[in-house]
C-alpha positions as CSV (number, residue, x, y, z in Angstrom):
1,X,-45.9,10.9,-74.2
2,X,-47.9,12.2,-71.4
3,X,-51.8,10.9,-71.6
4,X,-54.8,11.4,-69.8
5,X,-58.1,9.0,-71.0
6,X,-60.1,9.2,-74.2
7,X,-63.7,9.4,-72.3
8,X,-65.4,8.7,-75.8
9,X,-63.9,5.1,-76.4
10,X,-63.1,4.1,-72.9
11,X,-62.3,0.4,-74.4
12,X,-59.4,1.1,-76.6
13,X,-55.8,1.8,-75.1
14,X,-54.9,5.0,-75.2
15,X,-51.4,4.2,-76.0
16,X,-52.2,1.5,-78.9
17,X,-53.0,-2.1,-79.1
18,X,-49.4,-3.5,-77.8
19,X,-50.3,-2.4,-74.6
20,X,-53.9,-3.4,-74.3
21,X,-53.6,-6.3,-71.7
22,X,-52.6,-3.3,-69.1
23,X,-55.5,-0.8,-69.9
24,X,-58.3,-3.9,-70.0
25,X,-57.6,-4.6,-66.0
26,X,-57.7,-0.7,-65.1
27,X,-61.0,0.8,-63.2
28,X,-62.9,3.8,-65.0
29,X,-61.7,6.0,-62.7
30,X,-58.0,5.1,-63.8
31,X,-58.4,5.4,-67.2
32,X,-59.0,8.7,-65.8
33,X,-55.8,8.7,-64.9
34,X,-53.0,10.9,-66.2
35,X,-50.3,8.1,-67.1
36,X,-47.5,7.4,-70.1
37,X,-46.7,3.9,-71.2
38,X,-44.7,3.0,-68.3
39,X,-46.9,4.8,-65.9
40,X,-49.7,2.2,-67.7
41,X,-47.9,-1.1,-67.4
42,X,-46.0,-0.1,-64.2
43,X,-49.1,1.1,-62.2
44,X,-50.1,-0.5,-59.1
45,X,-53.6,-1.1,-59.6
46,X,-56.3,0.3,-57.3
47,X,-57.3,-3.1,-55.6
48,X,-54.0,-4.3,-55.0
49,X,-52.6,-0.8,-54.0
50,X,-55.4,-1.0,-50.6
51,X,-54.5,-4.6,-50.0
52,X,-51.3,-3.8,-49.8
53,X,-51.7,-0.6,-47.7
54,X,-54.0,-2.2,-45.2
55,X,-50.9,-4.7,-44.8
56,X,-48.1,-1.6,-44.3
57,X,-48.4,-0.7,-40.7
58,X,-47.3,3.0,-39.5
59,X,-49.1,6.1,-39.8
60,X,-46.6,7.7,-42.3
61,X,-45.3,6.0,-45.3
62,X,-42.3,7.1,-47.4
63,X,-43.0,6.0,-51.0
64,X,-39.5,5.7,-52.7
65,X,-40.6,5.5,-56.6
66,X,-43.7,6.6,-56.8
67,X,-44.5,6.7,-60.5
68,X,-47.6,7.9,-61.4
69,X,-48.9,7.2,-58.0
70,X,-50.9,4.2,-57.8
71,X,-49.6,3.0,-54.3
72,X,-49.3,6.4,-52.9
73,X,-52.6,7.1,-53.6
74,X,-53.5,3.4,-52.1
75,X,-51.8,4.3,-48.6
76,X,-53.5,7.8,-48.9
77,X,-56.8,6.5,-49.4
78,X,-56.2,4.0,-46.0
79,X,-55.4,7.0,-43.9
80,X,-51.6,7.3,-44.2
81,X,-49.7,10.2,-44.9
82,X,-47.6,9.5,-47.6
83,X,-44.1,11.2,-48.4
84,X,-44.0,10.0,-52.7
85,X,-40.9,10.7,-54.4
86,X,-39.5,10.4,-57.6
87,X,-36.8,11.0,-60.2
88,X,-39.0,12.4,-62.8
89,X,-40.4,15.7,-62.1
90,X,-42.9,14.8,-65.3
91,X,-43.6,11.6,-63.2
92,X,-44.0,13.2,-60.5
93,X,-46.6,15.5,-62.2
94,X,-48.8,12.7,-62.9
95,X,-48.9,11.2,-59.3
96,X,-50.2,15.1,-58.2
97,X,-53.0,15.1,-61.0
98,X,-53.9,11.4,-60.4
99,X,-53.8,12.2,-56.3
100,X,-56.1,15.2,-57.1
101,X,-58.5,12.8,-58.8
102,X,-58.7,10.6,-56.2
103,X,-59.3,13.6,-53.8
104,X,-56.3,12.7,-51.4
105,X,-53.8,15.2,-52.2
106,X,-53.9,16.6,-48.5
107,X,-52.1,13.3,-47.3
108,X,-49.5,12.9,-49.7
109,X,-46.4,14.9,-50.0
110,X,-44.4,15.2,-53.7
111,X,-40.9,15.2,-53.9
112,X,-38.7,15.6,-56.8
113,X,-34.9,13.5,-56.8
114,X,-33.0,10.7,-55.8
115,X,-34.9,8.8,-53.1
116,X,-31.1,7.1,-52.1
117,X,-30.3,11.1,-51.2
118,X,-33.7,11.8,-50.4
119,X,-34.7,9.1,-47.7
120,X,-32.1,9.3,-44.8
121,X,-33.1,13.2,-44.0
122,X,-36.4,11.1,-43.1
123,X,-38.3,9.6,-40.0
124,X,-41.0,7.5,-41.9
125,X,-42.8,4.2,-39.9
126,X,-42.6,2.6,-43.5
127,X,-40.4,2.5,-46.2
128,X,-42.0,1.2,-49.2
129,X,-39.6,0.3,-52.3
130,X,-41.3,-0.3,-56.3
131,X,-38.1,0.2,-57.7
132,X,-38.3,-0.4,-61.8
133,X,-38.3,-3.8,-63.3
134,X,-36.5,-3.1,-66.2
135,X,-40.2,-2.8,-68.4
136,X,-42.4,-5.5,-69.8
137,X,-39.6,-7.5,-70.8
138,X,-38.8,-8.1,-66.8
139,X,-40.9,-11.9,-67.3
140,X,-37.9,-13.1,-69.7
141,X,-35.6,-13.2,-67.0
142,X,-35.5,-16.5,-65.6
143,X,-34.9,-15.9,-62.2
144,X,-35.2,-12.1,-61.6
145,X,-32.4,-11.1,-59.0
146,X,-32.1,-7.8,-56.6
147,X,-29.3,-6.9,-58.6
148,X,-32.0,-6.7,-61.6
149,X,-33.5,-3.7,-60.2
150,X,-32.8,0.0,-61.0
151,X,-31.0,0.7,-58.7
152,X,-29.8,-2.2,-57.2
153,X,-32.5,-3.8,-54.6
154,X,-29.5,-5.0,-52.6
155,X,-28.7,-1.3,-51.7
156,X,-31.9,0.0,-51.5
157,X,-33.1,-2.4,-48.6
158,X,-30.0,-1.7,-47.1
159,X,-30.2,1.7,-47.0
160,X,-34.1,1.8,-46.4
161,X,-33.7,-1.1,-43.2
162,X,-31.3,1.4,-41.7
163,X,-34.0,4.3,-41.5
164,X,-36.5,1.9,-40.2
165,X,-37.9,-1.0,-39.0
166,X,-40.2,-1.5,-41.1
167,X,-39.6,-2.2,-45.1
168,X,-41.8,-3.2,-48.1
169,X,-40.5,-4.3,-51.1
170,X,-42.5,-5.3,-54.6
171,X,-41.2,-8.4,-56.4
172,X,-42.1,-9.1,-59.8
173,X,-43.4,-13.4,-59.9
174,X,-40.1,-14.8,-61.2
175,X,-38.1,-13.3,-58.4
176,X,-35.7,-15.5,-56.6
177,X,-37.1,-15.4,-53.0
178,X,-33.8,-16.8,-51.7
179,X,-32.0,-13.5,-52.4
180,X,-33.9,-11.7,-49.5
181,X,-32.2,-14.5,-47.2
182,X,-28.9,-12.2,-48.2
183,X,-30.5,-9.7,-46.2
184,X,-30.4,-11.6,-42.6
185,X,-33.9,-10.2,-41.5
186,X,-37.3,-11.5,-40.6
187,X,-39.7,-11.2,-43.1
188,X,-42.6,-12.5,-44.4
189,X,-44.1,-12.7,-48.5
190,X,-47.4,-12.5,-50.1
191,X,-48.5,-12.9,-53.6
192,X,-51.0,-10.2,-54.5
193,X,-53.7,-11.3,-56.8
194,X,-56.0,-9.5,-59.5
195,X,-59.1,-11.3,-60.6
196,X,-57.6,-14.4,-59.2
197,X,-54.3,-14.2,-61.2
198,X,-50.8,-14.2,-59.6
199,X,-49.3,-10.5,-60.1
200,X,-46.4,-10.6,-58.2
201,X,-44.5,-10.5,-54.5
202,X,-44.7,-8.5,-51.2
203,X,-41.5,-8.3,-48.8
204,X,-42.7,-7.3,-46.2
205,X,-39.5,-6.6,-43.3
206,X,-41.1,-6.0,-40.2
């Protein structure tokens, strides 16, 4: 179900109390925000979505599974022009409305479909990869694999490292680093925080 915020009880999750934990670390301005429950628990939050973009080099940023636009709209609001693409045209919706909000629409470009299609027609400097973790339950896995993504992270590194040089990945915290040895590339990883907590993973192939 497609949400914006409840401005008159900015406190209470809009989507009910099982998913409270996620509304309680968003900014007003996201609860602004035009999300659905995944959109909510799957959102890269505003702080962490500039940290990361002032860590993405290049100029213009493909953004493979864009959601309801929280990293797009990070790389937008650091300069870059974003390409965002997703699946869901509903989805896709979202990330225009929440791009409008934060009044960067002119540097990010929507596009409906397969990003695996989508991406080798491109010339991006960066390829950044948030592909889904499978939903909340993605922390019972002991040691969350690339073949745990949808689609499988092994392909979609492939494919995106043959389009460019330059490659970001999000990992969720119980991901086996080791698997991105598979990969036979440089790289380097960094843990992104949120009020001092441990979120999850960079890859970042450069």
């Amino acid at each position: 179900m497609l949400q914006s915020v409840n401005p008159s009880n900015s406190n209470t999750c809009t989507f009910g109390p099982g998913l409270q934990y996620y509304w309680d670390r968003l900014t007003d301005t996201e609860k602004r925000m035009r999300l659905d429950e995944e959109g909510l628990f799957s959102l890269t939050l505003e702080r962490v979505a500039l940290e990361i973009a002032n860590k993405t080099s290049g100029d213009l940023v493909v953004d493979a599974f864009c959601g309801a636009g929280g990293s797009a709209i990070g790389f937008a609001r650091t300069g870059k022009k974003v390409i965002a693409i997703d699946a869901h045209s509903e989805r896709l919706d979202m990330a225009k409305y929440n791009a409008a909000l934060f009044n960067v629409s002119d540097n990010v470009e929507f596009i409906c479909g397969d990003c695996l299609q989508i991406m080798p027609g491109l010339s991006p400097d960066t390829i950044f990869l948030d592909p889904p973790w499978g939903g909340t339950d993605y922390n019972e896995i002991e040691r969350f694999r690339l073949s745990d993504f949808m689609p499988d992270g092994t392909k979609l590194l492939k494919v995106a490292i043959s389009i460019t040089n330059s490659v970001v990945i999000r990992l969720p915290k119980n991901f086996d680093l080791a698997e991105l040895d598979t990969l036979e590339r440089q790289y380097r990883v960094e843990k992104n925080l949120f009020n001092g907590n441990f979120m999850h993973y960079c890859a970042y192939f450069e």
